[in-house]
TIRO-2110 file (N, C-alpha, C; in Angstrom, 1 decimal):
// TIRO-2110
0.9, -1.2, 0.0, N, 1, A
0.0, 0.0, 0.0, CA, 1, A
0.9, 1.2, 0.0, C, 1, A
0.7, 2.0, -0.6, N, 2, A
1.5, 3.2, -1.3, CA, 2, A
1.2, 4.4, -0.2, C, 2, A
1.7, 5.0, 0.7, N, 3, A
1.9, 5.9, 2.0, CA, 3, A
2.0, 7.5, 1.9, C, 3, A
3.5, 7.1, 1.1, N, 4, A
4.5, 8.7, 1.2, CA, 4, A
4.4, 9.2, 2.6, C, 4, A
5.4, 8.6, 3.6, N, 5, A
5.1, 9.8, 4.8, CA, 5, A
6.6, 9.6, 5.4, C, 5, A
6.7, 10.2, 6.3, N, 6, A
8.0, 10.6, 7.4, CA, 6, A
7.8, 9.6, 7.7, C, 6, A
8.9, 8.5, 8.6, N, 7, A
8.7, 7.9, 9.8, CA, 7, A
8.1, 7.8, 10.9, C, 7, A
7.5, 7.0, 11.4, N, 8, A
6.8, 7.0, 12.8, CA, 8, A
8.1, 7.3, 13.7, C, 8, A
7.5, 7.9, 15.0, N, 9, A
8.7, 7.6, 16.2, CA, 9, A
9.2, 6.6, 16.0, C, 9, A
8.5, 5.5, 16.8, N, 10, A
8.6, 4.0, 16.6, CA, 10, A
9.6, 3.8, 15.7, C, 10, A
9.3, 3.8, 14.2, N, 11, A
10.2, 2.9, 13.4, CA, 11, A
11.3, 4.0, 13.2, C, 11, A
11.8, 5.1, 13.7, N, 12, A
12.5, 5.4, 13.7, CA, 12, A
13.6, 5.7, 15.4, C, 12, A
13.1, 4.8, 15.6, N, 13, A
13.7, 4.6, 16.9, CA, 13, A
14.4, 3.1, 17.1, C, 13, A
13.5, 2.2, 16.1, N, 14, A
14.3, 0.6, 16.0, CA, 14, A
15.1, 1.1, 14.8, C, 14, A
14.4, 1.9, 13.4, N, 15, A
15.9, 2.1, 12.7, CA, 15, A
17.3, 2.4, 13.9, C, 15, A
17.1, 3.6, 14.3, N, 16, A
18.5, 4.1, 15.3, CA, 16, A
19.1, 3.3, 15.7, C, 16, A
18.2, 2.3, 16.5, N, 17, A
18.8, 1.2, 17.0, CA, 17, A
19.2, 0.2, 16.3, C, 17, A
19.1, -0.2, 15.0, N, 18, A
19.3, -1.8, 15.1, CA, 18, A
20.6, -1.0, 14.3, C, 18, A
20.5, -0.5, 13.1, N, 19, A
21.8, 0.3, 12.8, CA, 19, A
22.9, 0.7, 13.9, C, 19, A
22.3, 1.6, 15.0, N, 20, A
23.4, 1.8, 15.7, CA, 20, A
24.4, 0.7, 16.2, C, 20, A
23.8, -0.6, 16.4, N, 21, A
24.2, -1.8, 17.0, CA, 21, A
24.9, -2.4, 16.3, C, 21, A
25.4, -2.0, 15.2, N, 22, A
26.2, -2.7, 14.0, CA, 22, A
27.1, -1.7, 13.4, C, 22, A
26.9, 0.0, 13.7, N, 23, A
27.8, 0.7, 13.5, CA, 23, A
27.6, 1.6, 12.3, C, 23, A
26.2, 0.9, 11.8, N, 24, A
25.9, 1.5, 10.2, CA, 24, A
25.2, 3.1, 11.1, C, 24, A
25.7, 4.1, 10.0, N, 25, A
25.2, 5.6, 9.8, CA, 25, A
23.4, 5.5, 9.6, C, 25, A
22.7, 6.3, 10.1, N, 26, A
20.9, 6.4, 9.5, CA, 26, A
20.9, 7.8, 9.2, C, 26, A
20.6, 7.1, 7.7, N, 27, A
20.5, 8.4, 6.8, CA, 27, A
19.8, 9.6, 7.5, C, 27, A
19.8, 10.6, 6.8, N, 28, A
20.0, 11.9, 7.9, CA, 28, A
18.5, 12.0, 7.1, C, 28, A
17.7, 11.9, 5.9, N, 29, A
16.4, 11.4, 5.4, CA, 29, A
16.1, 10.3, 5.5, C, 29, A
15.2, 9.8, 5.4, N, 30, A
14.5, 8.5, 5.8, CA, 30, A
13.0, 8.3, 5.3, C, 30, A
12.2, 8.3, 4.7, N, 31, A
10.7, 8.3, 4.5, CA, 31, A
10.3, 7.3, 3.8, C, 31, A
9.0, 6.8, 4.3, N, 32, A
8.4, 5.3, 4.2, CA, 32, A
7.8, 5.8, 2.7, C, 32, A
7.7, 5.3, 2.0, N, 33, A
7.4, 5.1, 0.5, CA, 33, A
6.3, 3.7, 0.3, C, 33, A
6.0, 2.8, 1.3, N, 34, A
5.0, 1.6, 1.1, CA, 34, A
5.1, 1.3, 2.1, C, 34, A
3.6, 0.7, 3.1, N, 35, A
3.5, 0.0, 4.2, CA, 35, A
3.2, -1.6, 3.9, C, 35, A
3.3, -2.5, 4.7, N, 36, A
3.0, -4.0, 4.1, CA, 36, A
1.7, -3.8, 3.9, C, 36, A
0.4, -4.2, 3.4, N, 37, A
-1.1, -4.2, 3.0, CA, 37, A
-1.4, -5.3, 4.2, C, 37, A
-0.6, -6.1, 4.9, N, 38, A
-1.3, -7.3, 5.5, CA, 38, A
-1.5, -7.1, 7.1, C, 38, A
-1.4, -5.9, 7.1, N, 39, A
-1.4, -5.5, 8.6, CA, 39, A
-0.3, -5.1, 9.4, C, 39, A
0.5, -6.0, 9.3, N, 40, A
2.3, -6.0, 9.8, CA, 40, A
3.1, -4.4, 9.9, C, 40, A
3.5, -4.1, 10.8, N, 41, A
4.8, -2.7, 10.4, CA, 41, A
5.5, -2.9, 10.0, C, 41, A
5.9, -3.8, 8.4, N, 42, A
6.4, -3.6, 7.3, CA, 42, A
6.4, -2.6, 7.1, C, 42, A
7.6, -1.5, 6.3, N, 43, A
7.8, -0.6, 5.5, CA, 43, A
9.0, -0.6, 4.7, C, 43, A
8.6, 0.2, 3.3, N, 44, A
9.6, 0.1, 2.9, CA, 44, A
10.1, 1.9, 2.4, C, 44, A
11.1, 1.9, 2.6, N, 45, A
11.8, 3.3, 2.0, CA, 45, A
11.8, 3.8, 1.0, C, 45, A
11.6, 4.7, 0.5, N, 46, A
11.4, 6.1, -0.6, CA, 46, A
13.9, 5.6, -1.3, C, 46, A
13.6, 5.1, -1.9, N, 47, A
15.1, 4.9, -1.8, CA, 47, A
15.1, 5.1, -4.2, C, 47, A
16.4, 5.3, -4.7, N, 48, A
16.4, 5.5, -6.1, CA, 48, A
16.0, 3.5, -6.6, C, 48, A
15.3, 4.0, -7.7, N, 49, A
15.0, 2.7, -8.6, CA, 49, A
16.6, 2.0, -8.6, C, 49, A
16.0, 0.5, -8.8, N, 50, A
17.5, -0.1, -8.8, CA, 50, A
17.2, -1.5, -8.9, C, 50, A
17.8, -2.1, -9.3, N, 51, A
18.1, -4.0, -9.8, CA, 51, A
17.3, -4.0, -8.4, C, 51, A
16.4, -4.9, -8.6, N, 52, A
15.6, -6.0, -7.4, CA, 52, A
16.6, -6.8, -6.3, C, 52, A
16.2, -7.1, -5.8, N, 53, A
17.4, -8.0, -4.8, CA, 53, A
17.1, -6.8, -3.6, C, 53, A
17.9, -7.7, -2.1, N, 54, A
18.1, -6.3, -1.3, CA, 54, A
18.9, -7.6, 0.0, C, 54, A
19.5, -7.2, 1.0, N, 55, A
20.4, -7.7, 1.1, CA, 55, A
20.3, -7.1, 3.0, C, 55, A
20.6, -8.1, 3.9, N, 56, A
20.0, -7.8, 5.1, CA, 56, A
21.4, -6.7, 5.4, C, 56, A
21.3, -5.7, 6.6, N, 57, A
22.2, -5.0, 7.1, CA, 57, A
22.4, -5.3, 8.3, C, 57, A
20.9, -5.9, 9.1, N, 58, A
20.9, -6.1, 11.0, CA, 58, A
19.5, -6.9, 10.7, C, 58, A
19.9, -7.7, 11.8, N, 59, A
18.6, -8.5, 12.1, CA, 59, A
18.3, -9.0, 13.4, C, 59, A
17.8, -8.7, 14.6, N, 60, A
17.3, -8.7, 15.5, CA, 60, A
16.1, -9.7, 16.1, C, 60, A
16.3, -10.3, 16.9, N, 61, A
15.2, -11.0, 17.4, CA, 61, A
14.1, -10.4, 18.4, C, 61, A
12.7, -11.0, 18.3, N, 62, A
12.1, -9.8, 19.3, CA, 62, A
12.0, -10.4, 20.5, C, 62, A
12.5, -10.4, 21.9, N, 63, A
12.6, -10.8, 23.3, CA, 63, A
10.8, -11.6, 23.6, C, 63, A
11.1, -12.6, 23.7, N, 64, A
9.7, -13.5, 24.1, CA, 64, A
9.3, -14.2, 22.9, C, 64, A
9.5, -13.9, 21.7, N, 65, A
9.2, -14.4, 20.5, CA, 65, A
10.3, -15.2, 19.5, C, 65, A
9.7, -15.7, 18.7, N, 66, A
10.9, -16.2, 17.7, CA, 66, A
10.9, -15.5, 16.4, C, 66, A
10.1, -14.1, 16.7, N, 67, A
9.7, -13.2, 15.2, CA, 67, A
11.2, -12.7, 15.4, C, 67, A
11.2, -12.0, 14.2, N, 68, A
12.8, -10.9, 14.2, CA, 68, A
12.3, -9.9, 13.3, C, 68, A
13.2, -8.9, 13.6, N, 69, A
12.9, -7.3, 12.3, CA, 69, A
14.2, -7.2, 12.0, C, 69, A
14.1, -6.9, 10.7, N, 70, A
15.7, -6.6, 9.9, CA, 70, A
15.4, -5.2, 8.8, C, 70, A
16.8, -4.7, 8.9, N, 71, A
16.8, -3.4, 7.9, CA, 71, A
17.7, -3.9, 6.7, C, 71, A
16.7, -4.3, 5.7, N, 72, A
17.5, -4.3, 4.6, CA, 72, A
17.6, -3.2, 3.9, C, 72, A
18.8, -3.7, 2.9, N, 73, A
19.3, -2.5, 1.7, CA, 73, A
19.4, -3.0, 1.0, C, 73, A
18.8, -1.9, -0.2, N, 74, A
18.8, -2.4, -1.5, CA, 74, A
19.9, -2.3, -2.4, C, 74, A
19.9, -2.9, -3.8, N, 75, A
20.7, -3.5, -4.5, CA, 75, A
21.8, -2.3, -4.9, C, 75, A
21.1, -1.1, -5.0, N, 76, A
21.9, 0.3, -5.2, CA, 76, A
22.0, 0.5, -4.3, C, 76, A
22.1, 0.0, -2.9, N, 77, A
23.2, 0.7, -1.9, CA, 77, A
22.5, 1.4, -0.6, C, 77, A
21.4, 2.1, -0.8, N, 78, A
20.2, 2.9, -0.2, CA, 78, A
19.6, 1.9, 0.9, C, 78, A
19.0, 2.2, 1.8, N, 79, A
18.0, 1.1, 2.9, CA, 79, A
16.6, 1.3, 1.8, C, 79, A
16.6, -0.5, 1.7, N, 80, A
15.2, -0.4, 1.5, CA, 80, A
14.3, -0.8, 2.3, C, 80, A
14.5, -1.5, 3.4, N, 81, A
13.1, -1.5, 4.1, CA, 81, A
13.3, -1.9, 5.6, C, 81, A
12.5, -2.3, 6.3, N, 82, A
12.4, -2.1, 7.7, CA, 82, A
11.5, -3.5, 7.8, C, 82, A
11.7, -4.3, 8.0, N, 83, A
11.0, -5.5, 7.9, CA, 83, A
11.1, -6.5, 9.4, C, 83, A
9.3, -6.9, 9.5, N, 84, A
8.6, -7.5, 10.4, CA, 84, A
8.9, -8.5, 10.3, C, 84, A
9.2, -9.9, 10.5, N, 85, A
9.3, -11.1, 10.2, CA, 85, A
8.7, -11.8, 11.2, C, 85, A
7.3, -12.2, 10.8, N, 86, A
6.5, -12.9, 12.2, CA, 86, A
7.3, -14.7, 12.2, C, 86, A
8.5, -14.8, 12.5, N, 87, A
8.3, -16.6, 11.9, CA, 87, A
7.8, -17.1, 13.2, C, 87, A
7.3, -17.0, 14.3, N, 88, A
6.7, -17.2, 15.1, CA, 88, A
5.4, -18.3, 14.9, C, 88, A
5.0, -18.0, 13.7, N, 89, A
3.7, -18.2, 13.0, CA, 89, A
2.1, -17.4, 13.4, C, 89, A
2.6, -16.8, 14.4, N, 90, A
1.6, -16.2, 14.6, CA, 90, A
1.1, -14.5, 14.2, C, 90, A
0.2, -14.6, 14.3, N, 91, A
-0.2, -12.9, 13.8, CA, 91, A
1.0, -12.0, 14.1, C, 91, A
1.3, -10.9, 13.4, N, 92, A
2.4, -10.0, 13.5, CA, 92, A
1.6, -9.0, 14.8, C, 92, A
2.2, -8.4, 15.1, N, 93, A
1.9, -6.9, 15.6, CA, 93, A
1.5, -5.9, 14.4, C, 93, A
0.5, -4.6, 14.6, N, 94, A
0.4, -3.7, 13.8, CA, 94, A
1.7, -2.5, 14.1, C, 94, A
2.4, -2.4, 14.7, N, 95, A
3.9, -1.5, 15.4, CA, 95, A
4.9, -2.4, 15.8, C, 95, A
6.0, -1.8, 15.2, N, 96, A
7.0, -2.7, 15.8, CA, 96, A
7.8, -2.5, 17.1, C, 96, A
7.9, -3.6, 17.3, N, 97, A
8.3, -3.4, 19.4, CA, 97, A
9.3, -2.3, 19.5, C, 97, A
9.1, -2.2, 20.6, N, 98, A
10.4, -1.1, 21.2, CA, 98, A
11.5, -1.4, 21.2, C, 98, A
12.6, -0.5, 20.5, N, 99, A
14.1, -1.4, 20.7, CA, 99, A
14.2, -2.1, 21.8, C, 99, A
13.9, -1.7, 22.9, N, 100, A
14.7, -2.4, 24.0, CA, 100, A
14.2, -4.1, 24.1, C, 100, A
13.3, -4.6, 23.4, N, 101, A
12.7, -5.6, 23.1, CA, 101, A
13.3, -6.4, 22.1, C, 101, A
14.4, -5.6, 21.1, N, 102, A
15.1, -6.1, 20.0, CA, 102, A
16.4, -6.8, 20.9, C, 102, A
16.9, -8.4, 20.2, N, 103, A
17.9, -8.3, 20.5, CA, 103, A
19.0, -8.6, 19.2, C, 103, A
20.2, -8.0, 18.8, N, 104, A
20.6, -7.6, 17.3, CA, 104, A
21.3, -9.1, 17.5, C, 104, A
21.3, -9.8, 16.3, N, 105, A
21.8, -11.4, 15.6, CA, 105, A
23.5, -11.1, 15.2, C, 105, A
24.8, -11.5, 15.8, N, 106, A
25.7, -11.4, 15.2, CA, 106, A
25.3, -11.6, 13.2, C, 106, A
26.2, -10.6, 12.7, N, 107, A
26.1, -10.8, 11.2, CA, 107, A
26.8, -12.5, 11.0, C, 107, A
26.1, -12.8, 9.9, N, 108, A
26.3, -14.0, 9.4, CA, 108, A
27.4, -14.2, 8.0, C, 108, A
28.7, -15.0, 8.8, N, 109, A
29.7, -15.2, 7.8, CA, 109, A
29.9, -15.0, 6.7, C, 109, A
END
């Protein structure tokens, strides 16, 4: 579903965070360009057209659950999205938890 808006607090307070925790910079703009349609705090970023693909930067698990959120980037380089991953199997949340609820996944070899 097509948005165009600023970031929420919220997701720009897990951006800060899961980036900060790995050392990556958050861009000094940031703006949601699509939310997931399925309910979830999926979003994805306002970022330049570019080859498909996108490529995890941080990935976090959420404390009590076996869901995780990750900030991928896309194939040109830009963050493309902010992503909910219920693998829990159960319903997602409509907001995504509070950093202090994230715990960040060493990167993968």
């Amino acid at each position: 579903m097509w948005v165009s808006r600023p970031l929420s607090a919220r997701e720009a307070d897990v951006v800060t965070a899961l980036l900060g925790a790995v050392g990556e910079p958050v861009p000094a703009t940031l703006e949601v360009d699509e939310a997931c349609g399925c309910g979830c705090p999926t979003v994805t970023f306002v970022h330049d057209p570019c080859e498909i693909g996108a490529t995890e930067v941080v990935v976090a698990t959420v404390a009590g659950t076996t869901d995780a959120v990750a900030v991928l980037r896309a194939a040109c380089g830009g963050l493309e999205s902010l992503e909910y991953l219920p693998l829990s199997g159960d319903d997602p949340p409509s907001e995504f938890p509070p950093p202090s609820s994230l715990m960040v996944q060493p990167p993968a070899p």
